[in-house]
C-alpha positions in Angstrom: -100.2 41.5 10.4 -98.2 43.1 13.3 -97.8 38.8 14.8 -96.4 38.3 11.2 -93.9 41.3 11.3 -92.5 40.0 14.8 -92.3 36.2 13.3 -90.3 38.0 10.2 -88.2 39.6 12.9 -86.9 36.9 14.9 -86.3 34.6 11.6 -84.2 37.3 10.2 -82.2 37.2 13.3 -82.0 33.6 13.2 -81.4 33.5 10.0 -77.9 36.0 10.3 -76.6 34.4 13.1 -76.7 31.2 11.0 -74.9 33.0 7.6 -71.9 34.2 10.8 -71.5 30.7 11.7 -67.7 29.5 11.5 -64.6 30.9 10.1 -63.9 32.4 7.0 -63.0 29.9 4.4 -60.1 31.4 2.6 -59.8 30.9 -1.3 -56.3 30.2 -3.0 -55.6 29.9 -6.5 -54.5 26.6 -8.6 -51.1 26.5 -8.5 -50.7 24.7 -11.7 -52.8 24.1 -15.1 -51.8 21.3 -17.3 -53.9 21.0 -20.5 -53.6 18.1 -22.8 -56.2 18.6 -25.4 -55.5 15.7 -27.8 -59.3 15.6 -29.0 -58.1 19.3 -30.3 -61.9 20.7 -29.3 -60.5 23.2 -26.6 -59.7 27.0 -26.9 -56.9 27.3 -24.6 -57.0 31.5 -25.0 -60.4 31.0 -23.5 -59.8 27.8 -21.2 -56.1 28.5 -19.2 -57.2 32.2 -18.1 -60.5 30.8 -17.1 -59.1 28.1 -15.0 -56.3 30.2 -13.7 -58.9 32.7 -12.2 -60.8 29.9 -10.8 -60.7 29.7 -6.9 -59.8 26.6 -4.5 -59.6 26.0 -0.6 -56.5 24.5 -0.9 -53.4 24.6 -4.0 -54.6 22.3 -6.6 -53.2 21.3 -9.4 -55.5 20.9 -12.5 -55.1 18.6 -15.4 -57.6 18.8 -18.2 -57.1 15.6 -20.6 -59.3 14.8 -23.7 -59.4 12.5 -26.0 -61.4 11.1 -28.8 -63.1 7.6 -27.8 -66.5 5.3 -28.6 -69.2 5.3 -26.6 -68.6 1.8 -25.2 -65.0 2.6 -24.3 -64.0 3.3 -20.5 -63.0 6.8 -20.1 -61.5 5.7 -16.2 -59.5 3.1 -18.1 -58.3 5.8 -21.2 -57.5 8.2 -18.5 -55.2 6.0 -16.3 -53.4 4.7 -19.1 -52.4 8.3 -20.2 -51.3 9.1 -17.1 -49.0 6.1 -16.8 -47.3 6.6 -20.1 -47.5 10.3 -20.6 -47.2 11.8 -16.7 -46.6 9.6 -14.1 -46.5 12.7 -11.5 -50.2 12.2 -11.6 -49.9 8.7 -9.6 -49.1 8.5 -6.2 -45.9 7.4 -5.3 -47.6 3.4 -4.5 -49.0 3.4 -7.8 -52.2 2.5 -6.5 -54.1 6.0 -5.9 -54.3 9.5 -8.1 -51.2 12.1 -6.7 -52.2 14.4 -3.6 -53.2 17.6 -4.9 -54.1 16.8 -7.9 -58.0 17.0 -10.3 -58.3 15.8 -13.4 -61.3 16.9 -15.6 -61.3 14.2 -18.6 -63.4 14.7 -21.6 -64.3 12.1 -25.1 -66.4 14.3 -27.4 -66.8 11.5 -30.1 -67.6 8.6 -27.3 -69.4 11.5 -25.0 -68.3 10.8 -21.8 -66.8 12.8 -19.0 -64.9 12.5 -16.2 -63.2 13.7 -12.2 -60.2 12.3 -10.6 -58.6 13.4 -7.8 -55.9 13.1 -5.1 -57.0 11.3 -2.1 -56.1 14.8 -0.3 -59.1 15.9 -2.9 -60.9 13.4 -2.5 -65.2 14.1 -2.8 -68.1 12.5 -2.3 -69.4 9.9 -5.1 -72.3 12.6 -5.2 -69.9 15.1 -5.1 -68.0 13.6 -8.1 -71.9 13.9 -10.6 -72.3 17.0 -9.3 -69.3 17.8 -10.8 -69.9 16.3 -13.9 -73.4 17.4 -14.3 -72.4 20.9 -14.1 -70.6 20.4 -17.1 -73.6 18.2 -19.4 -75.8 21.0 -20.5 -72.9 22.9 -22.4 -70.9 19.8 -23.4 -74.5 18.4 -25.2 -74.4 21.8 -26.9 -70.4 20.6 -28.4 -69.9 23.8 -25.9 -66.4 21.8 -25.0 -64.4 24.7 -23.8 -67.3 26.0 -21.8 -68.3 22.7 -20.2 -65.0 21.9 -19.2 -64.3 25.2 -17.8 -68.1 25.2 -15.3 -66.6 21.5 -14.4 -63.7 22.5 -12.8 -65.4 25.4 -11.4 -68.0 23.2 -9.8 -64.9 21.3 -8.6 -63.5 24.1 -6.8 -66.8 24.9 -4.7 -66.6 21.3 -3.8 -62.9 20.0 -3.4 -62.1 20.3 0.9 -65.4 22.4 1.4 -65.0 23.9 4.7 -68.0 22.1 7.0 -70.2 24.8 7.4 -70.4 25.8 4.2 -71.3 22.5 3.0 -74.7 21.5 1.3 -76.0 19.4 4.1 -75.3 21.9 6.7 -77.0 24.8 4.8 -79.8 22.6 3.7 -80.6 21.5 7.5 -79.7 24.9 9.0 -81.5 26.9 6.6 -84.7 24.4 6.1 -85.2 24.3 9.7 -85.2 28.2 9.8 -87.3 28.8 7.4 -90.0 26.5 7.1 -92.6 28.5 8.8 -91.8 31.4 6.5 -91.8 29.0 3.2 -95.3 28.2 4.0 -96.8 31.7 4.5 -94.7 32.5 1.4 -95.6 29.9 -0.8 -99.4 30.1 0.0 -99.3 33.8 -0.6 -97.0 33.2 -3.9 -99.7 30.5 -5.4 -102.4 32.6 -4.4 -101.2 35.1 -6.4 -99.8 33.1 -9.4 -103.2 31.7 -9.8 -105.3 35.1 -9.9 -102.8 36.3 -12.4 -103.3 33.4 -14.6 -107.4 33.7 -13.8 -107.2 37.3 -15.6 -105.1 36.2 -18.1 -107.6 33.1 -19.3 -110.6 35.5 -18.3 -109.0 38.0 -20.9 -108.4 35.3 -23.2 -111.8 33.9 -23.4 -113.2 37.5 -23.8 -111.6 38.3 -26.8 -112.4 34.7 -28.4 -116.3 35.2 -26.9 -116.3 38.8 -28.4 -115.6 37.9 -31.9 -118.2 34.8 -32.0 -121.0 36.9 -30.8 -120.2 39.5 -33.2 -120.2 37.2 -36.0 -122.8 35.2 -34.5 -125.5 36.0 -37.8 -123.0 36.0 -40.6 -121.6 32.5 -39.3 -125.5 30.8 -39.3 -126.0 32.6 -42.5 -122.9 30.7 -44.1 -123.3 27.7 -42.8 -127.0 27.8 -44.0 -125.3 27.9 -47.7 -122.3 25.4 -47.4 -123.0 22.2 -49.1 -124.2 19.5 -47.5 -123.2 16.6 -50.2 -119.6 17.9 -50.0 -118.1 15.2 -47.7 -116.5 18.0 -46.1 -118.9 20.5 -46.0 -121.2 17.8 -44.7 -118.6 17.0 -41.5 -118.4 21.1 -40.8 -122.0 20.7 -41.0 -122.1 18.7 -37.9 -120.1 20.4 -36.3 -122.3 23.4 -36.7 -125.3 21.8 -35.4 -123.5 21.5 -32.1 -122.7 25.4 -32.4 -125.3 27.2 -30.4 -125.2 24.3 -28.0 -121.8 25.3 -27.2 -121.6 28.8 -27.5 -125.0 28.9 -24.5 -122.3 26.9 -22.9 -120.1 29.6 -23.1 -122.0 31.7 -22.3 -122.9 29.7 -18.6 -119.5 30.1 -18.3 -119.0 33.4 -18.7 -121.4 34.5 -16.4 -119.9 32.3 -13.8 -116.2 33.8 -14.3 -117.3 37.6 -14.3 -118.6 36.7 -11.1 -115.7 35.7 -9.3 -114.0 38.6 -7.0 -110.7 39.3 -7.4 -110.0 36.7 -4.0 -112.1 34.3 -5.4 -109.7 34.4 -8.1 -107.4 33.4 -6.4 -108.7 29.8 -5.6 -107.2 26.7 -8.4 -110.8 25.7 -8.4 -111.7 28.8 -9.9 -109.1 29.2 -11.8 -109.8 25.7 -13.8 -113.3 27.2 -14.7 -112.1 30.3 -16.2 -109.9 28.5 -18.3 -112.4 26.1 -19.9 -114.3 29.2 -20.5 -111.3 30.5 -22.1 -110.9 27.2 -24.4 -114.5 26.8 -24.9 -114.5 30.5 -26.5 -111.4 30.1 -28.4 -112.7 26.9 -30.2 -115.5 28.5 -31.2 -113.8 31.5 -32.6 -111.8 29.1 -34.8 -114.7 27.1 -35.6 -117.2 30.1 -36.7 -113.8 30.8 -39.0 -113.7 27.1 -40.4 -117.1 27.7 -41.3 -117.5 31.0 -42.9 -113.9 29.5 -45.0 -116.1 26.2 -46.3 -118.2 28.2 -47.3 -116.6 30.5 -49.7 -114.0 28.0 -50.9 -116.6 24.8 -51.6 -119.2 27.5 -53.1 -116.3 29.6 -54.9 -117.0 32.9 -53.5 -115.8 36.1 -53.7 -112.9 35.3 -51.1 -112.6 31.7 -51.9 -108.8 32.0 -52.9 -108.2 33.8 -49.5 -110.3 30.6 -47.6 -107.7 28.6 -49.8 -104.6 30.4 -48.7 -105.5 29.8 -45.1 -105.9 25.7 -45.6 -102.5 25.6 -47.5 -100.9 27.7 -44.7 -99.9 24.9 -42.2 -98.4 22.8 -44.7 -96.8 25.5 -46.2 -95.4 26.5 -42.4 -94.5 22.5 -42.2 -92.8 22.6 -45.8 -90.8 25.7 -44.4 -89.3 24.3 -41.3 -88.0 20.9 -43.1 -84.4 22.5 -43.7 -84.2 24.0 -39.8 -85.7 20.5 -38.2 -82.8 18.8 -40.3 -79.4 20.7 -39.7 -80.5 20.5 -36.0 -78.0 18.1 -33.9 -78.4 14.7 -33.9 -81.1 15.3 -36.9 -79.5 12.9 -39.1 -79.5 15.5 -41.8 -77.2 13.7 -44.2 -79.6 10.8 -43.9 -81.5 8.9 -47.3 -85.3 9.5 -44.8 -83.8 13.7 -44.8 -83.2 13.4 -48.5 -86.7 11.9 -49.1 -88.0 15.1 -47.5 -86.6 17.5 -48.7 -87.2 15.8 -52.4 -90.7 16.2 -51.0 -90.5 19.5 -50.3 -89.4 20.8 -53.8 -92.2 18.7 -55.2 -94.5 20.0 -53.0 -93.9 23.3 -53.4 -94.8 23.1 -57.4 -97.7 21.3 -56.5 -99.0 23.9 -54.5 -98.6 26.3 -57.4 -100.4 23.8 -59.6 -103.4 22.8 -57.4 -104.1 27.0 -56.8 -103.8 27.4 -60.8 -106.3 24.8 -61.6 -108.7 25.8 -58.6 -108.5 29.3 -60.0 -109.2 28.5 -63.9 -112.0 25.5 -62.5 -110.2 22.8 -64.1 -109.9 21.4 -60.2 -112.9 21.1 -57.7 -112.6 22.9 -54.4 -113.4 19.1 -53.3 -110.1 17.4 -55.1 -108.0 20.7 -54.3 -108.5 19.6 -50.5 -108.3 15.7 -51.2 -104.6 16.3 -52.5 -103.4 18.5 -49.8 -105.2 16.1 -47.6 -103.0 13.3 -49.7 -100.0 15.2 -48.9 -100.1 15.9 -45.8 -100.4 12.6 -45.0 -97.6 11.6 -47.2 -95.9 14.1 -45.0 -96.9 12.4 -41.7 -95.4 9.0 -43.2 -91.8 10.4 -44.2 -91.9 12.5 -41.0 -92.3 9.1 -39.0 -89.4 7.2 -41.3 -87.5 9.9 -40.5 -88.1 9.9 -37.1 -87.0 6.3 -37.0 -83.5 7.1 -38.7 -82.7 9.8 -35.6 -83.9 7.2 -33.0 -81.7 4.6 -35.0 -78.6 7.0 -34.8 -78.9 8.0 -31.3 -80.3 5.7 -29.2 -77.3 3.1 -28.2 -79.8 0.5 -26.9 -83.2 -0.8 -27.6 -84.2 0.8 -24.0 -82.9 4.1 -25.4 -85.1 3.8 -28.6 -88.1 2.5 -26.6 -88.0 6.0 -24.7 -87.3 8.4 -27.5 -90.4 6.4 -29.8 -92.6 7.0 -26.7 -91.6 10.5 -26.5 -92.6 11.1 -30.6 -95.9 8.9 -30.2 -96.6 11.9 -27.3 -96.0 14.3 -29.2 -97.9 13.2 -31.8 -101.3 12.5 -29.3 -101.0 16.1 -28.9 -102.0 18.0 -25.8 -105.5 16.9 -25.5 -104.7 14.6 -22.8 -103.2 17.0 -20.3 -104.6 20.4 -21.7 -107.8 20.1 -23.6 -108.5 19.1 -27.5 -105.6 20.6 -29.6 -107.2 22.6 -32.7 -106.3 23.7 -35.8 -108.2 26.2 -37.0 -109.1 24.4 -41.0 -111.3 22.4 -42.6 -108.5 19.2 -42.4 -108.3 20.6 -38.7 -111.8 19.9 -38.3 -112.7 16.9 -40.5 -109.8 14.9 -38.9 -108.8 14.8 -35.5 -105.7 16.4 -34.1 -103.4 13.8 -34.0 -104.1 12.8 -38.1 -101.2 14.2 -39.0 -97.9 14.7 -38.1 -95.9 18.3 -38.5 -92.9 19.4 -37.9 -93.3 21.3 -35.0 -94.7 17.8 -33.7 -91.4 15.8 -34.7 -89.4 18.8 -33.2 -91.4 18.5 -29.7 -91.1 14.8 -29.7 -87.1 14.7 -30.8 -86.0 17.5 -27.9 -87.7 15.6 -25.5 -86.7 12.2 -27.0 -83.3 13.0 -26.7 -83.6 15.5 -23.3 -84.9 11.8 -21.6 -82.5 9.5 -23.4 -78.9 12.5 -22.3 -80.6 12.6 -18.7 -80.8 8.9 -18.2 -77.2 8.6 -19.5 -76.2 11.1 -17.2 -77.6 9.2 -14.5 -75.4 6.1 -14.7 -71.5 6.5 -13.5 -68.4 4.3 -14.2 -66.1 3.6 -11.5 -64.1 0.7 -12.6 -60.4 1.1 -14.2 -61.0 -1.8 -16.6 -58.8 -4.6 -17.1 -55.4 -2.7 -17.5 -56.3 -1.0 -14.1 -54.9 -3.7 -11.8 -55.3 -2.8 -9.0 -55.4 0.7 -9.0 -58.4 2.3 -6.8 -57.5 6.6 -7.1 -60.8 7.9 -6.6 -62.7 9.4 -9.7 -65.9 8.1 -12.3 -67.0 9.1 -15.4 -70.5 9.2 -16.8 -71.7 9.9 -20.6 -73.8 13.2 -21.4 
């Protein structure tokens, strides 16, 4: 330890003789602030002061222009041909490059691009210049116009004639090469750590899940020696009951094996990997001794068969709840005739639901058909999710590359987990007759959309335009834009 306090000593040294290096940058205001807002989507009570407060290295003018466009227009081409009819002070005196001094942030809500333009005494990196615009994305995605615009420009400012040593491949090298050594002691000591938290955590987890099995451990044999086995799906339960004690002495292996891990042993991924499929093991059997004890009293009409039945309507209900929230989301397509079919279904469900519980509880409906219909409509629910999902790819996608991305992203979604973290279980007898990925919910669609459409706004970010277009000439100011 005392050879790590000396390392720690010098690096600190090292470390503030490289944060004294150079002179003081000195930060100057924007002299000017021109705002031309003909998309009307900008709060200039918010915007002006904002950008008035905002710091450069040298005077520089700021022009903010929007506009409303298509997403196939050319925002360099839009922005150029303002500037030539409306302010020709933004041009150079040769026509041919953007005016000294000058940045323009440009902005098409309806086409969603953006884009920097500067003076060739401004002039950035073509890095530089995404960095600039990526600062901006997240809000503008959001229609957070006023906001984006504003963390553009102030990404600008940290950028536009950045004093040398202050600049991110001077830090990067100085400060990588400084502190290498320390990142890796830190980072082992950090992962050691993070990974005998998370042991607990899945150790406490799989406790809780193994306490309530072996407490129930009688009751659950003693209903699944009554639940019927020429119900089709008492009969599937069934089977998964005869792997029961089979899994829970494999719990138990495990158990043994995690309680014996010390608190640095803990601390090793290996270990940490066991705990948790202790953990999962444990928790699918404390769903599964639930499943069963629920077959029971609903197929054989018990006592608390109308509670069993509550709890297999309750994630369809949960689905039939979040249709309205999953459609007035952006870019939901919540005007659409697939979001009309929905909610139709929704309202029709809902008296269903009423009707199948009525008929269970006078005996003019089977336990059996009671679960074939919500079976029925859940399904139905899967398909109109799936047409749906189709109409948002349709509307946001803008090429068949786009929609190939966002379909892969809901098929994911729909897999489930099981892949990547284990089998994904709902804890019901449609949970465990049919496999996970049977049918589609909501919060499925919602998982697949967000990252559909995170993917598709990232890869579009990714791509910037650098041409003037046709009407350009020969015009070559430096500046890009790139859609969001």
């Amino acid at each position: 330890m005392g050879v790590m306090r000396k390392f720690f000593g010098v690096l600190a040294l090292v470390l503030i003789g490289l944060a004294g290096t150079g002179p003081t940058a000195l930060a100057v205001r924007g002299v000017d602030v021109v705002v031309e807002d003909r998309a009307g989507v900008l709060d200039r009570n918010t915007l002006l002061p904002a950008v008035q407060s905002i710091d450069f290295y040298q005077p520089t003018k700021v022009a903010v222009y929007t506009y409303n466009g298509t997403a196939s227009a050319n925002l360099n081409e839009e922005v150029l041909r303002f500037a030539r009819a409306e302010h020709p002070e933004w041009i150079s005196a040769d026509g041919q490059k953007w005016a000294d001094g000058l940045f323009i942030f440009a902005l098409d809500p309806v086409g969603r691009h953006v884009g920097t333009y500067l003076g060739e005494d401004r002039k950035v990196s073509p890095e530089q210049r995404d960095d600039i615009q990526d600062a901006s994305k997240e809000l503008l995605r959001d229609a957070q116009w006023t906001d984006g615009t504003i963390a553009g420009i102030r990404r600008a400012a940290e950028l536009i004639n950045q004093p040398w040593y202050r600049s991110a491949a001077f830090l990067i090298t100085a400060w990588v090469t400084a502190a290498a050594a320390a990142a890796g002691a830190g980072t082992w000591l950090m992962v050691r750590w993070r990974t005998r938290v998370s042991s607990r955590k899945e150790l406490a987890r799989g406790d809780a899940s193994y306490a309530n099995v072996s407490m129930d451990l009688q009751v659950t044999e003693l209903n699944a020696g009554t639940i019927p086995e020429a119900s089709r799906y008492g009969s599937t339960v069934l089977e998964k009951h005869r792997s029961f004690m089979a899994k829970y002495n494999t719990a138990t292996g495990l158990s043994n094996q995690a309680h014996a891990f010390s608190a640095k042993e803990l601390s090793r991924r290996r270990n940490l990997a066991l705990v948790r499929s202790y953990a999962d093991a444990a928790a699918e059997l404390d769903a599964l001794d639930d499943v069963i004890a629920d077959t029971n009293a609903l197929l054989n009409r018990g006592s608390s068969w109308d509670r069993a039945w509550d709890r297999q309507l309750a994630p369809f209900r949960n689905d039939l709840a979040a249709v309205e929230q999953m459609l007035s989301k952006r870019h939901a397509q919540g005007d659409s005739a697939t979001a009309a079919a929905l909610r139709s279904f929704r309202e029709q469900s809902h008296r269903e639901l009423e009707r199948w519980t009525s008929e269970l509880a006078d005996g003019t409906t089977t336990p059996e058909t009671a679960l074939d219909r919500l079976r029925d409509a859940r399904t139905q629910l899967s398909e109109l999710l799936k047409n749906h999902a189709d109409t948002v790819i349709n509307g946001f996608a803008k090429s068949e590359k786009e929609a190939s991305l966002m379909r892969k992203e809901m098929e994911s979604a729909q897999a489930g987990p099981k892949a990547r973290y284990g089998r994904s279980y709902e804890p019901s007898i449609l949970g465990t007759v049919y496999p996970s990925y049977y049918f589609f919910s909501v919060p499925t669609f919602n998982s697949g959309f967000n990252t559909g459409v995170s993917s598709v706004s990232s890869a579009r970010g990714g791509s910037s335009t650098t041409g003037y277009g046709s009407s350009g000439g020969s015009f070559s100011g430096s500046g890009s834009s790139s859609s969001f």
